[in-house]
C-alpha positions in Angstrom: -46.0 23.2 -13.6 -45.1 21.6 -10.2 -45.5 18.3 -11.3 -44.4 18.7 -15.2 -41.3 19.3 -13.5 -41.8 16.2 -11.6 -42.5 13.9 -14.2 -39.6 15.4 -16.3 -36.7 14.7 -13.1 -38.2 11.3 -13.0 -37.8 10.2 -16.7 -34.4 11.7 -17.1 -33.8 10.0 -13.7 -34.9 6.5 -15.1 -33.3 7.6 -18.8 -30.3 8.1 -16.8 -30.4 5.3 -14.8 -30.8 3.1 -17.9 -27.5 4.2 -19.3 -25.7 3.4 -16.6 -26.9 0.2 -16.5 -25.9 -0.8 -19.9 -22.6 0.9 -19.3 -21.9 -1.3 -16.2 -23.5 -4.7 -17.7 -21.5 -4.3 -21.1 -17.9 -2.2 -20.9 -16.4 -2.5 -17.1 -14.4 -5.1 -17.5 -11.9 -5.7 -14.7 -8.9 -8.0 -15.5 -7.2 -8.8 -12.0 -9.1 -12.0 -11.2 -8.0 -14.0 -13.9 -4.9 -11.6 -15.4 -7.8 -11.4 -18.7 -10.2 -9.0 -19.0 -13.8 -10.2 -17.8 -16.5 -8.7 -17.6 -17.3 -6.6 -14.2 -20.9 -8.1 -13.3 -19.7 -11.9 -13.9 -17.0 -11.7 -11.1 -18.2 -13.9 -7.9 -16.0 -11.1 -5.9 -16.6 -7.7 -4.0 -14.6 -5.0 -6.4 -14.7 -1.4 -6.4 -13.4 -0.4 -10.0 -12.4 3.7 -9.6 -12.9 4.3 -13.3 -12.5 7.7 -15.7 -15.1 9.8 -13.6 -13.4 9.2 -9.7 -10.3 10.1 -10.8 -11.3 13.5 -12.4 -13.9 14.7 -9.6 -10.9 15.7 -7.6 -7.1 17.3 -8.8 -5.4 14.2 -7.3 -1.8 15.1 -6.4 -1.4 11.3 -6.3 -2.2 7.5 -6.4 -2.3 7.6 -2.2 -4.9 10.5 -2.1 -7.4 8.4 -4.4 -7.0 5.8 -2.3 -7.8 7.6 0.9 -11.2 8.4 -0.4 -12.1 4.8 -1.6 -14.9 3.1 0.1 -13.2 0.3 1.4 -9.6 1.2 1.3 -7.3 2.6 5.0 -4.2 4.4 3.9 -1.6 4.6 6.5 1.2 7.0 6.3 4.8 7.0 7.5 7.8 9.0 6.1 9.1 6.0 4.0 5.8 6.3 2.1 2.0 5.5 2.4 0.7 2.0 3.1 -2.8 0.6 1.8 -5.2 -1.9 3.9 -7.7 -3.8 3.0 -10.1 -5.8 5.5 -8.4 -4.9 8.6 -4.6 -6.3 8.0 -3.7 -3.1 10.5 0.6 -2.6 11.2 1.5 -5.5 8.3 -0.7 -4.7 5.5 2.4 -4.2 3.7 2.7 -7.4 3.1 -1.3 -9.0 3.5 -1.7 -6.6 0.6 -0.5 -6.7 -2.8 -0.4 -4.1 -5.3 0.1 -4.0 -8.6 0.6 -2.1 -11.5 -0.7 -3.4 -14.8 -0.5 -6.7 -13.3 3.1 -6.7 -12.1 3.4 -6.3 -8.3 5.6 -3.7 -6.8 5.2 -4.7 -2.9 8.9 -4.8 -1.1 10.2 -7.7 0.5 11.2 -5.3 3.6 8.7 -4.2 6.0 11.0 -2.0 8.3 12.4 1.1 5.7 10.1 -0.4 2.6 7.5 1.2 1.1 4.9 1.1 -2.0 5.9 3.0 -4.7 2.0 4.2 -5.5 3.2 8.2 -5.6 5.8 7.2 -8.6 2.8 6.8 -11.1 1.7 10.0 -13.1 -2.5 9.9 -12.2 -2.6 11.3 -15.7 -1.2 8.2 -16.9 -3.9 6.0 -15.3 -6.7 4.7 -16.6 -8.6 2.8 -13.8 -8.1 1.1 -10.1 -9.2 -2.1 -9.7 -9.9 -3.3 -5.5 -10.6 -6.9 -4.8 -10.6 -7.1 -0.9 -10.1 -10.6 0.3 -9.0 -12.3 -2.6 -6.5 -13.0 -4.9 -4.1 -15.8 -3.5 -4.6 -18.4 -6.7 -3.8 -16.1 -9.5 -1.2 -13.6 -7.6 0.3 -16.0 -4.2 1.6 -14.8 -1.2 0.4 -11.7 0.1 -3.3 -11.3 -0.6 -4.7 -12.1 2.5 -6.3 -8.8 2.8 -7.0 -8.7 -1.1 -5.4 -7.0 -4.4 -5.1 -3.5 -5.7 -4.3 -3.1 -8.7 -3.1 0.3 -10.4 -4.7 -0.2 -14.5 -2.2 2.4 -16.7 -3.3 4.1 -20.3 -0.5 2.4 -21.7 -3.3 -0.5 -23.7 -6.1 2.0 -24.7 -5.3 2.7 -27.9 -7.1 5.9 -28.2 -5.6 9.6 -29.6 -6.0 12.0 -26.3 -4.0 14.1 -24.8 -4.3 16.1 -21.7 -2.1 18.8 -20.1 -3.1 20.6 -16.1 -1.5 23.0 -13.9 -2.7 23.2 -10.0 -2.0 25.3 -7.4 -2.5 24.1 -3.9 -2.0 25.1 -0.5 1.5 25.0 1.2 3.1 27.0 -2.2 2.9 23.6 -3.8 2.7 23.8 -7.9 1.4 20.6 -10.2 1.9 19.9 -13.9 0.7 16.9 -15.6 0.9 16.3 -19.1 0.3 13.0 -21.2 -0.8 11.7 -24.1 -1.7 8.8 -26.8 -1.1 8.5 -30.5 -2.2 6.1 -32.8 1.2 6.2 -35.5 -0.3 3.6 -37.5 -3.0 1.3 -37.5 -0.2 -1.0 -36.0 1.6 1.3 -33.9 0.1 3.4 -31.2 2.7 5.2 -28.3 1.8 6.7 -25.2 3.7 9.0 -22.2 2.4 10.6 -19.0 4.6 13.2 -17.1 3.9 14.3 -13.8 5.8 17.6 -11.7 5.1 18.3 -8.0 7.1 20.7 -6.3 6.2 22.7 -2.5 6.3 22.8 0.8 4.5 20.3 3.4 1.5 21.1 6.1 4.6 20.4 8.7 7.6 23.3 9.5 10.1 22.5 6.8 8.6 20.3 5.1 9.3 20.4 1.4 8.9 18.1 -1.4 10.3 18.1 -5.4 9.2 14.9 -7.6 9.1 14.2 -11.0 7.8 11.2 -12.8 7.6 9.9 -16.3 6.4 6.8 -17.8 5.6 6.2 -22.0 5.7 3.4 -24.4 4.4 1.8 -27.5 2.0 -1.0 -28.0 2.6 -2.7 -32.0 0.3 -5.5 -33.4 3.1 -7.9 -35.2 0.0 -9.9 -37.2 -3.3 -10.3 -36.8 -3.1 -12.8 -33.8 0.2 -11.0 -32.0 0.9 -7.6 -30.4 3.5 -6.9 -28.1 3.4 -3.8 -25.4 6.7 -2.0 -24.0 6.1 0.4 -21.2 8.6 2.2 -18.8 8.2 4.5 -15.7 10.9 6.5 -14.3 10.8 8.5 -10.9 13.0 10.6 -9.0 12.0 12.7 -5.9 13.5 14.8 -2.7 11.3 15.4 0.2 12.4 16.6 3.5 10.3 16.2 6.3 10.9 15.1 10.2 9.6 11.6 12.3 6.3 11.4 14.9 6.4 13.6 17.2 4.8 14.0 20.5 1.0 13.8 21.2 1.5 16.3 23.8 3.6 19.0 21.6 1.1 18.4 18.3 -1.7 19.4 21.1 0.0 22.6 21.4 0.7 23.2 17.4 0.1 20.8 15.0 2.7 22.1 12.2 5.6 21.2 14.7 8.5 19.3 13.4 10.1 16.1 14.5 13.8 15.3 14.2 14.5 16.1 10.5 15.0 13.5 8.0 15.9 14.3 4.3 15.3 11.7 1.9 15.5 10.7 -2.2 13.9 8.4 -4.7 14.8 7.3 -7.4 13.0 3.7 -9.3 12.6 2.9 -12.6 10.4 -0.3 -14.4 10.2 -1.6 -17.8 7.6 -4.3 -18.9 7.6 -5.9 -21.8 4.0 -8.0 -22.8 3.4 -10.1 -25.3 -0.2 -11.4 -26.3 -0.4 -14.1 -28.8 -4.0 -15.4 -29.9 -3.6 -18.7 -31.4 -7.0 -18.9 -32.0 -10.6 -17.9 -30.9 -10.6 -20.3 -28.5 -6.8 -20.2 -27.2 -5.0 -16.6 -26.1 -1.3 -16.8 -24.4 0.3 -13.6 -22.6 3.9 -13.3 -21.6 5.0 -10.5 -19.0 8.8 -9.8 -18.6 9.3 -7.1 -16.0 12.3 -5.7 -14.2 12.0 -3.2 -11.7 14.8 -1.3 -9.3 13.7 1.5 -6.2 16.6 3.4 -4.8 16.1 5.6 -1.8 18.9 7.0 0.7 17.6 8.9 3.4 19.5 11.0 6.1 17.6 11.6 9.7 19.3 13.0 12.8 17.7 12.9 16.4 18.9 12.4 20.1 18.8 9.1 21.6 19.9 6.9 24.4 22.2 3.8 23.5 22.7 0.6 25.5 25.1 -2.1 24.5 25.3 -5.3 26.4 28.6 -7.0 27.7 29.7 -9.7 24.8 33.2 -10.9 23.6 36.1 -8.4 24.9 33.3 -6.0 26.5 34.1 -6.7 30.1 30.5 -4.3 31.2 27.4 -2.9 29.8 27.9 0.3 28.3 25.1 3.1 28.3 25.3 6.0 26.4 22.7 8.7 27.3 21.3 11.9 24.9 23.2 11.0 22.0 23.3 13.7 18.9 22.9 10.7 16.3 22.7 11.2 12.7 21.4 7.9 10.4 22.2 6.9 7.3 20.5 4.8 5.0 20.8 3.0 1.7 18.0 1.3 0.2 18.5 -0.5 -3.3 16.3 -3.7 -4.3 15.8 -5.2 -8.2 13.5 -7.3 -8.6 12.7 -8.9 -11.9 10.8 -11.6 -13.2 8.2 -13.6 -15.5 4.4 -14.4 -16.3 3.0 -16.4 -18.3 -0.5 -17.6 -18.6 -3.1 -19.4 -21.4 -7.1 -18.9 -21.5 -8.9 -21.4 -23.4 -12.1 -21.0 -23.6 -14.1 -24.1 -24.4 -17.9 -25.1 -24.6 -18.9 -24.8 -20.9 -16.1 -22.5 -19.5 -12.7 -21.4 -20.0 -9.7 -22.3 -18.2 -6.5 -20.4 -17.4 -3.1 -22.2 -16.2 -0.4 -20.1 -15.5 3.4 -19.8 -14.4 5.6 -17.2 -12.5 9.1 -16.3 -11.6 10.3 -13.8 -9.0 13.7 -12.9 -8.0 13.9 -9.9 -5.4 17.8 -8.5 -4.2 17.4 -6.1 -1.6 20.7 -4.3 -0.4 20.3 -2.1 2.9 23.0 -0.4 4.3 22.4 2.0 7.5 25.2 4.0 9.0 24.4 5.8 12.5 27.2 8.3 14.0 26.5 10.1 17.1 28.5 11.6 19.8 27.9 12.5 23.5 29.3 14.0 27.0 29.6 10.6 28.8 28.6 7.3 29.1 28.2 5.0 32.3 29.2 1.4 32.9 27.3 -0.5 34.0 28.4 -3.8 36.2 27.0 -6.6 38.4 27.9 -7.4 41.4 25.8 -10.0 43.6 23.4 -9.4 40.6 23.0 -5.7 41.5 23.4 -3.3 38.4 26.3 -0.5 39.4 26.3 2.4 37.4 29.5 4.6 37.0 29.0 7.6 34.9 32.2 8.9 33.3 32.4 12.5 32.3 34.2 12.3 28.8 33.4 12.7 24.8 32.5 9.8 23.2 31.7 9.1 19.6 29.5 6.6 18.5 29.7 4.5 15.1 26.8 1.6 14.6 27.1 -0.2 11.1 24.1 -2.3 9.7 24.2 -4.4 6.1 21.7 -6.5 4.8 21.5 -8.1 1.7 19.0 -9.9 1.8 17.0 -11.7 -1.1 13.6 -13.7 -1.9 12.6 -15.6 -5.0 9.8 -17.9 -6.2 8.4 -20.0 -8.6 4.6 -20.6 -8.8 2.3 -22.9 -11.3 -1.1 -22.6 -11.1 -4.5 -22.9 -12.8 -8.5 -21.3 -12.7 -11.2 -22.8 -14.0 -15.0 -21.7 -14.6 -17.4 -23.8 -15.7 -21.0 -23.3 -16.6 -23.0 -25.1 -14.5 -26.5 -24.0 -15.9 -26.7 -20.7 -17.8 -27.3 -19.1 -14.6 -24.3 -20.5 -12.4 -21.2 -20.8 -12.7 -18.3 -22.4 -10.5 -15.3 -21.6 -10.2 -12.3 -23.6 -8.9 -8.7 -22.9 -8.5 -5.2 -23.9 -7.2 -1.6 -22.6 -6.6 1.6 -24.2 -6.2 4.4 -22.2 -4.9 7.8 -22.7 -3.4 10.2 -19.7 -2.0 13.6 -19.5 -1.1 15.0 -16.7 1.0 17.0 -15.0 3.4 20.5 -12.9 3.4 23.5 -11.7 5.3 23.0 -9.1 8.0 26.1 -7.6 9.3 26.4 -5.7 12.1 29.6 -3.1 13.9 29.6 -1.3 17.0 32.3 1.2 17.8 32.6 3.3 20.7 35.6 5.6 21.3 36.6 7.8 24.5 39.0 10.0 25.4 39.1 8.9 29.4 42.0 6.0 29.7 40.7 3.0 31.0 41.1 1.6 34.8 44.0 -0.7 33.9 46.0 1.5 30.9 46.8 4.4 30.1 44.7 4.3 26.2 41.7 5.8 25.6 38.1 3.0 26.4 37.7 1.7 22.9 34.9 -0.8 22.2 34.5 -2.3 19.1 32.2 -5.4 18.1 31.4 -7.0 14.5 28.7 -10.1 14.1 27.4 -11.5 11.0 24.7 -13.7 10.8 24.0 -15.9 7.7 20.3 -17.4 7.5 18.4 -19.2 4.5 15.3 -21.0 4.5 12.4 -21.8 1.8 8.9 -22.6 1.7 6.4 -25.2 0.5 2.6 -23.4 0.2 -0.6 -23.9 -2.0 -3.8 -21.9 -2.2 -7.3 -22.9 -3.2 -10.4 -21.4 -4.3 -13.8 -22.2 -4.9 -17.1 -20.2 -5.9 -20.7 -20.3 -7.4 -22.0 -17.2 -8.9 -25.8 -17.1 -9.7 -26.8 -14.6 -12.6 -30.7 -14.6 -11.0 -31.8 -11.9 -13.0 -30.4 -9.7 -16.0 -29.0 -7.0 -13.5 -28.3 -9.3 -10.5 -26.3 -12.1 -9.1 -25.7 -13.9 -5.9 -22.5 -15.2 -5.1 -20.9 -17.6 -2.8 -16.9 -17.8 -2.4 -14.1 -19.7 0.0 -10.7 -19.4 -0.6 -7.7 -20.6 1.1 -4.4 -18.3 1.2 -1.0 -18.1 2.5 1.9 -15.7 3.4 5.4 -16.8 3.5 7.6 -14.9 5.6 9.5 -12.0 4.3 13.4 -12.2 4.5 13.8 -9.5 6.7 11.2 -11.2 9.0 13.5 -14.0 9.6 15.6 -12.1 12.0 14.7 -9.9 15.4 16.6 -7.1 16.8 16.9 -6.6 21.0 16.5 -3.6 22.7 20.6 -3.6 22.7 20.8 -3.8 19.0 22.0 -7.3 18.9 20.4 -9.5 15.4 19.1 -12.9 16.5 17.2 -15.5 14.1 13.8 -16.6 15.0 11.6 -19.7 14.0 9.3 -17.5 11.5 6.8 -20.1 9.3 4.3 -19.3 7.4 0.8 -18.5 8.0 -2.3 -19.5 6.5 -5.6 -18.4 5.6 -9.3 -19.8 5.3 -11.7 -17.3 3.9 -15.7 -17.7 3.3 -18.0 -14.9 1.8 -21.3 -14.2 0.3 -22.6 -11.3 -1.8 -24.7 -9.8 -3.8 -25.0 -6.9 -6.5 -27.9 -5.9 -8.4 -30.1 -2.4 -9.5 -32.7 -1.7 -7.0 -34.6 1.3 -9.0 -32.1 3.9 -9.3 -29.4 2.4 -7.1 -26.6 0.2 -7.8 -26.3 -1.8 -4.8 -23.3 -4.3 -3.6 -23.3 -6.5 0.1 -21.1 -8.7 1.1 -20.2 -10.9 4.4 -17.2 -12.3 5.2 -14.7 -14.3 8.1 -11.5 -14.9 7.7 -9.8 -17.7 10.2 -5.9 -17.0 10.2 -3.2 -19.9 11.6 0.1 -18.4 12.5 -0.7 -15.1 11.6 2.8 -13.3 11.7 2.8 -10.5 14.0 5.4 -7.7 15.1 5.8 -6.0 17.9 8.5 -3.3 18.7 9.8 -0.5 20.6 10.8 3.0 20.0 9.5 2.9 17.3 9.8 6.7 16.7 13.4 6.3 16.0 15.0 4.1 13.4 18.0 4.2 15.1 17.3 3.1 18.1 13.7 0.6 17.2 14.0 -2.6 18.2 11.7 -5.7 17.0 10.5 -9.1 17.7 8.5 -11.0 14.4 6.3 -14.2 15.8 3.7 -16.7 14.6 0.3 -15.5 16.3 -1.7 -18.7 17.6 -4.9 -18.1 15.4 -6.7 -14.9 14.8 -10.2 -14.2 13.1 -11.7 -11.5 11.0 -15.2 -11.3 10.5 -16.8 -8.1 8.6 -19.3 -6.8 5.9 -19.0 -4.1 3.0 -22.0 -2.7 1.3 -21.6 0.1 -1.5 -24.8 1.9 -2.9 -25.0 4.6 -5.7 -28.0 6.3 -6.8 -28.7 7.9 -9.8 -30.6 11.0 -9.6 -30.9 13.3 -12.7 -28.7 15.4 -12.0 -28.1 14.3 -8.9 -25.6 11.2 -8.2 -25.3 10.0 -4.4 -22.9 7.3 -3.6 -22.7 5.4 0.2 -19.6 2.8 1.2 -19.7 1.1 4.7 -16.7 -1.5 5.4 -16.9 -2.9 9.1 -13.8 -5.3 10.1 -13.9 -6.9 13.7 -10.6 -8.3 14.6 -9.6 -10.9 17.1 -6.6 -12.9 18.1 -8.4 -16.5 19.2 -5.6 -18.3 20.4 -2.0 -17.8 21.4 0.0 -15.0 22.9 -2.6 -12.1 23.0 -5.2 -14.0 23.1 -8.4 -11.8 22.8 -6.7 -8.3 21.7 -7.5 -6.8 18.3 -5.0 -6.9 15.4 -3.0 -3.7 16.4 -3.6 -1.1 13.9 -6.4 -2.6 12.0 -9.4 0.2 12.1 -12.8 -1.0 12.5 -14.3 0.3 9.4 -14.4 3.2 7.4 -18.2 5.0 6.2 -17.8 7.1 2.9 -20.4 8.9 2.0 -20.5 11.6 -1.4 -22.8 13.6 -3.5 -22.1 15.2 -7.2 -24.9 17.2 -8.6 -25.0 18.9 -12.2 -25.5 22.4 -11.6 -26.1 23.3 -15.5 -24.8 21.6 -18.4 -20.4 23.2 -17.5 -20.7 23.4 -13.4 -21.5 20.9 -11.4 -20.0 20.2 -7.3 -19.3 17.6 -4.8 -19.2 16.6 -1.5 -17.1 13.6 0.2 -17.4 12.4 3.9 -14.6 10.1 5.1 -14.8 8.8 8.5 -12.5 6.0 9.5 -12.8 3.8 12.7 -11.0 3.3 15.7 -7.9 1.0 16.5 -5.5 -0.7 19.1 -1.7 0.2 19.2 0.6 -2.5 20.9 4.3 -1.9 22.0 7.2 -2.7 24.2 8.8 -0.5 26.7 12.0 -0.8 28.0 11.4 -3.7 30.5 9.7 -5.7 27.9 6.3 -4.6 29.3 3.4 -4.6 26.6 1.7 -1.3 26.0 -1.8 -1.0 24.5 -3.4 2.0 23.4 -6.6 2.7 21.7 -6.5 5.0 18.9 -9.5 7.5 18.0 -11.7 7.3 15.0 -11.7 10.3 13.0 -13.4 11.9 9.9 -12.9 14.5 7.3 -14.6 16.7 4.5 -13.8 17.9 0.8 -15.8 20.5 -1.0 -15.1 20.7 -4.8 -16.1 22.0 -7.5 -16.3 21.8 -11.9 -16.6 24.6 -14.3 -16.5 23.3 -18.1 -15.6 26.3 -20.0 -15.7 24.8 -23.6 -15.4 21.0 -24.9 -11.3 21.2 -23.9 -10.9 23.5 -21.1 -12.1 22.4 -17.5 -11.1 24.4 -14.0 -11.4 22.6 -10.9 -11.3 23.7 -7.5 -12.0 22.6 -4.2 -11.5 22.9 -0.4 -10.0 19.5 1.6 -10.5 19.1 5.3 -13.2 21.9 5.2 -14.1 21.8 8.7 -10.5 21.6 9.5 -10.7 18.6 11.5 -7.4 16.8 13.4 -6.6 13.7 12.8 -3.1 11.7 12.4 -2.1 10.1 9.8 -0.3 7.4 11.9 -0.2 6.7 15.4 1.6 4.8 18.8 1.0 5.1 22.0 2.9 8.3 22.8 3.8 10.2 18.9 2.0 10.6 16.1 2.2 12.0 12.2 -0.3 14.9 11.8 -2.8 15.2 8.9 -3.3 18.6 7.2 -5.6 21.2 8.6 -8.0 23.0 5.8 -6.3 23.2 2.1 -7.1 24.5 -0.9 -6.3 23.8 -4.5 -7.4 25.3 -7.9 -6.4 24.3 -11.2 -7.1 24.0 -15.0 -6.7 21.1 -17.5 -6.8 21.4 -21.4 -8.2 18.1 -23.1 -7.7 17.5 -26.8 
């Protein structure tokens, strides 16, 4: 009987395995590489592709926790939002990432209050994620250093489904999803996702109320044309409160920062239009405009220091401030695409334009008030402090408008060497303009007259400072892939990338609150990778190698950092800086059993230049994931996920301009979930995160951090029809 059973397990296990393989060989299709679809396997590139399956193992509140259990994907988190890295980018992977949704990019051109909208997608509304680390700079430009993520919506499946779910998870928090797709006519098919979170936070009051909706229609005009409309619209309120103290999380990890209160609000429409002019020849336009609101209120104590300037006869300190910020961020960004395939005997080709034009408006207010406040003067170069016992009020203006647009040709090519290789070649042209207006008011009144009059000390200050530049860059890349068997490939890859400085790089703030202009350029990029992917028995199996060799990497570092109101910074071209790493996923197919393994290991270095020999601050070392689903019976089945992300560096100022390093702990974490199909439309999930309730941070410096949740729960049913 023993070995019946045997035999059985092992040709359901190969029956099994079978399947998948045709699945994988014939219908993933990824579409991010070229902006066409192409077929998975083909790709001379390292993707993970998180299809149907991933998404539904777990009751995803969102697009950020996906990404956190991705094999090869670091998520850090700060109260603006969640930030994604890819191949060790560390503290700027904001913008040595790009991410996309549905091929239109949705990165900020701010890195100090900017975010990635990621949570303002319904996961019901998603059909895929596609992750191409380390590539990406001919087709989508600046930014891809550390490679592409992009966000694939239901909005071209063109399928009748509809789904509704309701959650409940820990912290009171309540979830509703519901969306759906409709095929009107054979023409005319319309879609609409609608996503509703509402509940406290692991922190002490935290809270959180968000609501998101995105639908469209997708109409075939002939034959050869279709065109695709699709809008999203979010708004969201979340309170919540800044890092706090290593030392007071050590006591109790719920404990609250300095409050800060904050909305959202961003809307998108994207209009496509595909036009087949014949077998051979297939053009798509993209018209997109997209605008992200977000005003946020945070109030803290702080110490202010103004320096002498203008009518300012002595340095003016404030100590233990009561401040209260607020901030105003607006930014519109809209733009075009458009790109050809022909395919022709021995390849196809793709040429390709885009326009960008990105307004960003950012207005921060900070009011405080205080005791006293001490003036400082020199005499014989020795600093003289005279505290004055008196109330002052504090009023600190800050405007930018600031702005960044581009225009970009460029063209791919693949060409069939033999009918097992093929090589690809590629190059981008792409010139920038940007920069802005920052204005800047200090105001400082007392009621103590001053030494010479009998009025009240009043200081007041105003500066404005005006700064435009532009940019010249290309990008390369070439690659072999060899198709060696019917299941395998080796592939062989060098690209050459660029990022061109952000406008609100362009311009440093001192410890004294003063805006000064630097001599930002652009860096540049030379990576070189092998791989290969093939089935070895029962296991899918992907490898690669990589280096990456960085000139003028741009690099910032800053100080009090836990305080918006009071952070200072200082952006500057590194000398040179080298990645070098490997990334191997495995998944094994099992019966019933399905076992999947994902090992990214990045080691960073600064080569040459200021910091010469530190690591990339904030870049983790690597991240193992390792999970296991097995089929109970024919309606349960369970999982299991390991996550265990590797150390990093930390790098700050103090107040003397003194450089502070710190080495941040690895840390890992455990989910537990579980499946129970009740009929052919009715599925409850449940499941336990953080199960040994582990403590980790979400973010880190030197001295605060952001705590991740302890053990949480969640539960919840979903109706398919």
């Amino acid at each position: 009987m023993k070995k019946l059973f045997l035999l059985s397990l092992l040709l359901s296990s190969a029956a099994y395995s079978n399947d998948f393989k045709e699945i994988l060989l014939k219908d993933s299709i990824i579409s991010s590489t070229t902006g066409f679809e192409e077929p998975l396997m083909k790709e001379n590139k390292n993707i993970t592709l998180i299809g149907k399956e991933d998404l539904e193992k777990k009751d995803y509140k969102n697009i950020e926790e996906i990404l956190r259990d991705a094999p090869n994907v670091m998520v850090q988190e700060t109260y603006f939002g969640p930030v994604i890295d890819l191949r060790g980018n560390g503290e700027r992977a904001i913008s040595r990432v790009k991410v996309l949704v549905d091929g239109v990019a949705i990165n900020p051109i701010d890195e100090s209050m900017g975010t990635l909208p990621i949570n303002t997608i319904p996961v019901s509304s998603i059909e895929r994620i596609e992750i191409i680390p380390g590539g990406g700079a001919v087709l989508n430009g600046s930014g891809t250093a550390g490679g592409v993520v992009n966000i694939i919506t239901k909005s071209t499946a063109r399928k009748n489904y509809f789904t509704t779910s309701y959650g409940n998870l820990s912290y009171d928090t309540n979830k509703t999803d519901i969306s759906g797709g409709y095929n009107i006519t054979k023409n005319l098919y319309t879609n609409f996702g609608y996503s509703y979170l509402k509940g406290n936070g692991y922190r002490k009051n935290d809270d959180r109320e968000n609501g998101s909706f995105t639908g469209g229609f997708d109409y075939k005009l002939t034959k050869r044309q279709r065109i695709k409309i699709q809008g999203t619209k979010f708004k969201g309120n979340q309170d919540t409160s800044n890092p706090v103290k290593k030392e007071i999380l050590a006591l109790n990890r719920k404990a609250a920062g300095f409050p800060v209160e904050s909305k959202s609000d961003r809307e998108s429409y994207v209009l496509d239009h595909e036009f087949k002019i014949n077998n051979n020849f297939t053009l798509l336009t993209t018209i997109y405009k997209q605008k992200f609101k977000r005003n946020f209120i945070e109030k803290s104590k702080m110490d202010y220091t103004m320096m002498k300037s203008g009518k300012m006869p002595l340095d003016i300190f404030v100590p233990n401030v009561n401040a209260e910020l607020n901030g105003k961020f607006n930014e519109e960004s809209k733009g075009a695409k458009i790109r050809g395939k022909l395919k022709y005997s021995k390849g196809e080709l793709v040429l390709g334009y885009e326009y960008n034009k990105t307004d960003l408006e950012r207005d921060t207010i900070i009011t405080g008030s205080a005791s006293k406040y001490e003036g400082k003067k020199y005499i014989m170069n020795i600093p003289i402090s005279i505290p004055i016992f008196t109330p002052v009020n504090l009023n600190i203006g800050i405007q930018n408008k600031i702005y960044k647009e581009t225009n970009a040709i460029y063209g791919l090519n693949r060409y069939k060497l033999s009918e097992k290789l093929d090589f690809t070649s590629g190059i981008r042209y792409e010139y920038s303009t940007f920069g802005g207006d920052r204005i800047s008011s200090f105001n400082l009144k007392t009621k103590r007259p001053g030494f010479f009059t009998f009025k009240p000390v009043e200081v007041n200050t105003n500066k404005i400072i005006s700064d435009k530049r532009s940019s010249n860059n290309f990008a390369g890349e070439l690659g072999l892939n060899y198709s060696y068997s019917g299941t395998g490939s080796f592939y062989s890859r060098y690209e050459r990338g660029f990022i061109s400085p952000m406008p609100g790089q362009i311009t440093d703030k001192t410890q004294t609150g003063e805006y000064k202009s630097n001599n930002l350029k652009s860096e540049t990029s030379d990576t070189l990778e092998i791989g290969v992917k093939d089935f070895v028995g029962n296991s899918f199996v992907s490898w690669s190698a990589f280096t990456t060799f960085t000139e003028n990497e741009i690099s910032l570092i800053q100080g009090n950092v836990h305080n918006p109101a009071t952070k200072w910074w200082n952006y500057k071209n590194l000398g040179k800086t080298r990645r070098i790493g490997t990334e191997i996923f495995a998944e094994q197919y099992l019966g019933k059993l399905t076992l999947n393994q994902g090992l990214t290991y990045v080691n960073t270095k600064i080569t040459d230049g200021d910091y010469k020999g530190d690591k990339v601050p904030l870049a983790p070392e690597g991240k193992l994931t390792l999970s296991a689903n097995y089929k109970i019976t024919e309606n349960l089945s369970s999982g299991f996920l390991f996550n265990y992300i590797g150390k990093s560096t930390t790098r700050e100022f103090d107040k003397n301009d003194k450089v502070l390093k710190s080495t941040i702990s690895g840390y890992h974490f455990s989910d537990l979930m579980v499946q129970y199909k009740v009929n052919n439309y009715f599925v409850v999930s449940g499941g336990v995160n953080n199960v040994f309730n582990e403590h980790y941070n979400y973010s880190e410096t030197k001295d605060t951090a952001i705590p991740a949740p302890g053990r949480n729960y969640y539960i919840s049913g979903k109706i398919t029809l």
